[in-house]
Structures are given as structure tokens and as C-alpha cells.
N, C-alpha and C positions, 0 to 999 in steps of 0.2 A: 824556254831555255833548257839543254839538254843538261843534264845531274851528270857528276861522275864522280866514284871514290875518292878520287884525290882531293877533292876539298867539299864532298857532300859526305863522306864520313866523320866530317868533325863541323860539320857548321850546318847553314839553313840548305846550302845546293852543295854541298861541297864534303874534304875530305872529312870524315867524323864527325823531338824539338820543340814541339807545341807545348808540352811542359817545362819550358826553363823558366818561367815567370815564377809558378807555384814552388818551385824546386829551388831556385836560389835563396829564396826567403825562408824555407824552413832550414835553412843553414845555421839562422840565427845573426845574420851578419847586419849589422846596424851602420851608418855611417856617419863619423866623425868628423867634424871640421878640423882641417888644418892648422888652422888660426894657433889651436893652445902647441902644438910644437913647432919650434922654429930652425931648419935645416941649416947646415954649413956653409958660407958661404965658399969653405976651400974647397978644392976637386975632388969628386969621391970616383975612384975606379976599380970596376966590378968586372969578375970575368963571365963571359957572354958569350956562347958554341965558341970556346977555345982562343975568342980575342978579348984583350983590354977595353972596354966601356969608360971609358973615360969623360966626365960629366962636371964643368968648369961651372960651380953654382948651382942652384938650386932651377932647373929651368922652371920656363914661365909659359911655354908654347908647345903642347902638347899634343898630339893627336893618339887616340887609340884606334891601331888599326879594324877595328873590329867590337862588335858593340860587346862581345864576351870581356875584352881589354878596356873600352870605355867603361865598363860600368866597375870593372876591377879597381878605376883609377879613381872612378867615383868614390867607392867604400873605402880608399884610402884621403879622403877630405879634398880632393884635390882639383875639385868644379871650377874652379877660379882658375885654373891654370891650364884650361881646355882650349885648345884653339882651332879642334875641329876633332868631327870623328868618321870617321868610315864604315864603306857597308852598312850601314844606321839600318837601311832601307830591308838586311835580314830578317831581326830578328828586333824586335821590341824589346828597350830597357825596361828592369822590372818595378814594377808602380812607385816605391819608395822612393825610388834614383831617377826616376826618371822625368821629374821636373827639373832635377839639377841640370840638366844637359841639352832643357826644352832651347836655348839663347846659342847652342853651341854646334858652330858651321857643320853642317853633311856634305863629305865629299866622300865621291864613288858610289853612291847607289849601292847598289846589291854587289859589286864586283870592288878589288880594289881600286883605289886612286888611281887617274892617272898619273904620270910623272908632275905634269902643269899643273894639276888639281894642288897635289900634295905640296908641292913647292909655293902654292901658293900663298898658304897660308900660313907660310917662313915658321915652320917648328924649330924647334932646338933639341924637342927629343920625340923619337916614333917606339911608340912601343905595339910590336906584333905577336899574335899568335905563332906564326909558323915562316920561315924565310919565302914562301912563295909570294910572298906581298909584294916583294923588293922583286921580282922578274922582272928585270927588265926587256926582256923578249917580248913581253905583255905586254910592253909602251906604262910600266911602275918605274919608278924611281928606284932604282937599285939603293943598295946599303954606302957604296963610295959615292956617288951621286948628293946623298942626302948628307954623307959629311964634309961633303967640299962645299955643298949650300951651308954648313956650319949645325947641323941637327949631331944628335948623338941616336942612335939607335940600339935599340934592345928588343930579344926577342924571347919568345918563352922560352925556357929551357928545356923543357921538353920540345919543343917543336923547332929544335936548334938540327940541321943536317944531318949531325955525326951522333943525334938521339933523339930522332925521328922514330926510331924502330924500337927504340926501349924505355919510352918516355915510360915516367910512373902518376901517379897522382900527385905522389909527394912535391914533385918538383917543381908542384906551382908554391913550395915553401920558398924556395930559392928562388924563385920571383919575388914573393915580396919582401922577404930579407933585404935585395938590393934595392928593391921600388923604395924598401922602407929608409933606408942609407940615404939614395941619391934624394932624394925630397926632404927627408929630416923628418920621415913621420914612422920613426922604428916602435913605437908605440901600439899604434894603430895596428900598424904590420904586426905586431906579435899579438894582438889581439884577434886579428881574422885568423894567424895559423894557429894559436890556442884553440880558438872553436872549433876549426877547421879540423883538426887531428882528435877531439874531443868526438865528434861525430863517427871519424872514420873507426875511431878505438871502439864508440858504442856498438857501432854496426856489427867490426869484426868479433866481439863479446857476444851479441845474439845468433851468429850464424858459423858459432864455431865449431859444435857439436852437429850439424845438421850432417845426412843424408845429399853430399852435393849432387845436382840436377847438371847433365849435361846442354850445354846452352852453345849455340853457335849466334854468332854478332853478324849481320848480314845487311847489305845497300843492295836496294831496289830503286831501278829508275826504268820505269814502264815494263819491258821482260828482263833489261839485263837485271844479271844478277851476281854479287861478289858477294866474298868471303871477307871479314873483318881480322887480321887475326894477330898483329902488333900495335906497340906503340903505347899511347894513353888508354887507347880505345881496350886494348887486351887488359890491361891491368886494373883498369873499373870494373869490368867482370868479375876478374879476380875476386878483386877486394868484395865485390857484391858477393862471395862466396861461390861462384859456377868455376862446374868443369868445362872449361872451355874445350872445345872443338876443334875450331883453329887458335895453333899458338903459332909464338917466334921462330920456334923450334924447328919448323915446318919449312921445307923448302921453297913453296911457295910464297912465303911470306920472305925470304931470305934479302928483298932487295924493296920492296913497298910493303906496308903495312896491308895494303887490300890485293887481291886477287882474283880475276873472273873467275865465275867456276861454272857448272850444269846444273839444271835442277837434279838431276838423276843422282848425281855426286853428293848434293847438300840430302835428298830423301834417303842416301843407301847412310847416312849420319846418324839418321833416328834422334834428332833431339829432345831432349824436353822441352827445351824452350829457345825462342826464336827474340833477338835482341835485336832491333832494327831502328835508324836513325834516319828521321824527315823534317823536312825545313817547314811544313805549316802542314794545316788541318786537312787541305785535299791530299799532300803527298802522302799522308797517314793513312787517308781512305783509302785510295791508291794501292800503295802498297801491303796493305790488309786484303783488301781483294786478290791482290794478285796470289799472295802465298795460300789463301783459303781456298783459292779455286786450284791451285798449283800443288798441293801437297794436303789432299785432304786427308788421307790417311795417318802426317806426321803424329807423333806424341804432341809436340808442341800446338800442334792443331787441334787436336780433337780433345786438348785439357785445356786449350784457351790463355795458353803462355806468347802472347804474341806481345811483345814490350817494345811500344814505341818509346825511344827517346827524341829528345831535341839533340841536331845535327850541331848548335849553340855549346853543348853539356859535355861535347866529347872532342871541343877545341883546347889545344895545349894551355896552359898557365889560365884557369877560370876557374874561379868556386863552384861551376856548373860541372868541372868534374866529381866532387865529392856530392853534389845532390844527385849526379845519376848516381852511383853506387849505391844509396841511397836508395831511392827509386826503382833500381835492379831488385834490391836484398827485398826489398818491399814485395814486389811480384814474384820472388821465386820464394820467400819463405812467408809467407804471410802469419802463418803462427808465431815465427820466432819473433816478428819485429810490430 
């Protein structure tokens, strides 16, 4: 299957890996049954990329489009109100959760749903990563589609159209705020973004004095090669303490977060360090070979700053964004942290 930035930058093949298992769970995130809080039965409506979300009850039929979102839906107690999950076939839930969700339908394989898949399994509410789920040119269930079958859908906020390009980490806070609303478990919810920003505060505290390394964030799929240089995916960096290489700022990034580029263009960079996301353990090798044989001379080469992430870690609205930063800070400072 051929990779491309647009959904090997943030997932297993796709836009924005082998470490999300280890990485999620040093987050500290435990999960909570439902059961002790009991949500609203009135309507709760949340705004969602710039529309009303409006959620008649507590749904009961859930899908997460994406196991980054399933297992999000997990840590908020909510296994019992699974009614299928997607893309399963990416990326493996991590060992704690992932018996909760052993009983609970796989639709879509490695790609999203089809429209019939999804519909099948009568949701009341879809929650995704990013709106390319809903492509309906794909033969997906669009977002009007899924509310005329009676579903409500929600998408991360950062991976919402109109901030796609400026998503931050934060925003997977305003995920669960509303996750935490429309289900009744605002508890839970403020206990994942408690830990959640208790981390990002640690990290930012060990790496705020440092010597920042310049890092460029790069997708390899066999020779091509892009540039990473908005979005969630920028702002992990960030937060991981790197001078980024490619920013927002950059014209090239003016309209997608990734952009082809040459090898010549990334070598005439001179990075420290090279930040690259793969969907399993041969895209790792893979793409490890190809830069060591491709840029022996870089700094990041010849110091051994080659930081795979999971393509899992740097999808919109997941606690897998704050263990890459995490993970980042870790490889480019290892004194401080």
C-alpha cells in the first residue's frame, strides 16, 4: 500500500509509531468506569470546526473512528457504549484498554469505513480524528449522511478544516471537555487533562533553559520525501523544545501541513536532529536506512538523532500527542529529562 503525508503524518500510513503502546501509558492515564457518573439526559450542544453538535441524550452507539479515538473513548469509561471501531487493523490498543474493546465490532481495516460498513452498525455518535473520514469521494459516509441516519458526529478540534494548520496539543483539552459534557463523565475528563498538562508543564520546566537543537519533522515512504511543518505535528516539537526547521510561517506549508521537498533542500538544512513518523517496525527500518544512506554527512546523522515516532502519536485530539512531546524532549535532551 503506497504512504502519503496526508494521512501517514499523523497515523500508521497516513497524514502525521511503533512507540505508542509504551508512550501512552507513561502518560499516567488510568481508566475509569462510567458507571460512578451519570450523564444528562437533556441535549448537550457543543461547538465542533464552527457548527452546533448537538447530542439528544447520553449516546449509547459509538464508534471511534480510529483506534487513537477508540482507546481515547476507552480512558473515558465508556466500553459499554462501543459499537464499533475503525481502522483497528492500524495500530494496536495499548495493553490496559485493550481488552475493553476485545467484544467490539472492527469496521474498515486499516482504511476508513465504508459508508455501508459505518452505517451499519446504526451509531448515534462518530467521533474522528480529522474530517477526511467523512470523504465521501472515498465511498465514507459523509458528516450530512451520518446525521440524516440520526448519528451526531464530532471531530477533534484540531483536525477540524479551518485548524488543520494550527492545531496545538492543547486542543485535545477541548475534546474532552465536550466528550466529557456530552457523556456525563466531566470528572474523568478533567482528570485525563489534569495529568495531561501536568506532563506537558514537567517537560516544558526541564527543557526551558536548554541550548534548542534544530530538528526538522520529515515522512519517508520508500524515496519520496516531505517536509512536516504545521499543524499538531509542528507544535509537538515545539512543545518537545526544537527549533523547528519547517514552520507555518513558511510558504510552503501555507495550504497543507506537509510538503515534497529534495534531499538536497533537507541536507543544505544541516539539522540536528531528524523527527520522522512510521506506522510499524519495517517502516521504521525502512525509513532509517533510507536517511543513513541518503544524508551521511547530516548532524542528525552522524550524532544518531534519528526519532521515530508512531504515525498513532501525531493524530489530532489523542493523548498520544503529549507522549510524543514527551518522547521528542527525551531524544533531543536526555540530560535535562
Amino acid at each position: 500500500m503506497t504512504r502519503n503525508p496526508r494521512r501517514a503524518a499523523t497515523t500508521g500510513a497516513v497524514a502525521s509509531l511503533a512507540a505508542a503502546t509504551l508512550l501512552l501509558s507513561a502518560c499516567g492515564s488510568g481508566v475509569t468506569p462510567a458507571s460512578g457518573q451519570t450523564g444528562s439526559a437533556e441535549p448537550v450542544t457543543v461547538d465542533n470546526c464552527g457548527e452546533d453538535v448537538v447530542v439528544d441524550g447520553v449516546p449509547e452507539a459509538v464508534v471511534g473512528m480510529h483506534p487513537s479515538q477508540t482507546e481515547l473513548l476507552l480512558r473515558l469509561g465508556l466500553a459499554d457504549r462501543l459499537a464499533g471501531q475503525a481502522q483497528a487493523t492500524t495500530q494496536e490498543l495499548p495493553d490496559d484498554v485493550a481488552s475493553l474493546a476485545a467484544d467490539v465490532p472492527v469496521i474498515g481495516g486499516d482504511t476508513p469505513p465504508s459508508r455501508e460498513d459505518l452505517l451499519a452498525v446504526q451509531p448515534d455518535f462518530v467521533y474522528s480524528p480529522t474530517t477526511y473520514e467523512f470523504t465521501a469521494e472515498q465511498g465514507f459516509a459523509s458528516i450530512e449522511q451520518l446525521q440524516d441516519a440520526g448519528a451526531a458526529v464530532y471531530v477533534a478540534t484540531g483536525g477540524c478544516a479551518d485548524r488543520r494548520m494550527s492545531g496545538e496539543v492543547t486542543d485535545l483539552f477541548t475534546d474532552l471537555e465536550d466528550l466529557g459534557a456530552i457523556f456525563g463523565v466531566e470528572d474523568t475528563a478533567a482528570d485525563l487533562i489534569a495529568e495531561s498538562q501536568a506532563e506537558l508543564d514537567d517537560i516544558a520546566a526541564a527543557v526551558a533553559d536548554v541550548d534548542k537543537l534544530r530538528v526538522a519533522q520529515v515522512y519517508v515512504d520508500g524515496t519520496s520525501l516531505s517536509a512536516i511543518g504545521a499543524g499538531v505535528e509542528y507544535d509537538i516539537l515545539r512543545l518537545a523544545g526544537s527549533d523547528n526547521v519547517y514552520t507555518p510561517e513558511q510558504p510552503a506549508f501555507a495550504d497543507f501541513f506537509a510538503a515534497e521537498i529534495t534531499p538536497e533542500s533537507l541536507a543544505a538544512e544541516a539539522p540536528d536532529a531528524l523527527v520522522f513518523s512510521v506506522s510499524d517496525a519495517e517502516h521504521e527500518e525502512a525509513v532509517r536506512e533510507y536517511l543513513t544512506s541518503t544524508f551521511p554527512d547530516l548532524p542528525a546523522v552522524r550524532e544518531d538523532r534519528l526519532i521515530a515516532i508512531s504515525a498513532a502519536d501525531v493524530f489530532p485530539g489523542t493523548l498520544g500527542n503529549v507522549a510524543a512531546v514527551r518522547q521528542i524532549a527525551e531524544a533531543l535532551y536526555p540530560q535535562e529529562l
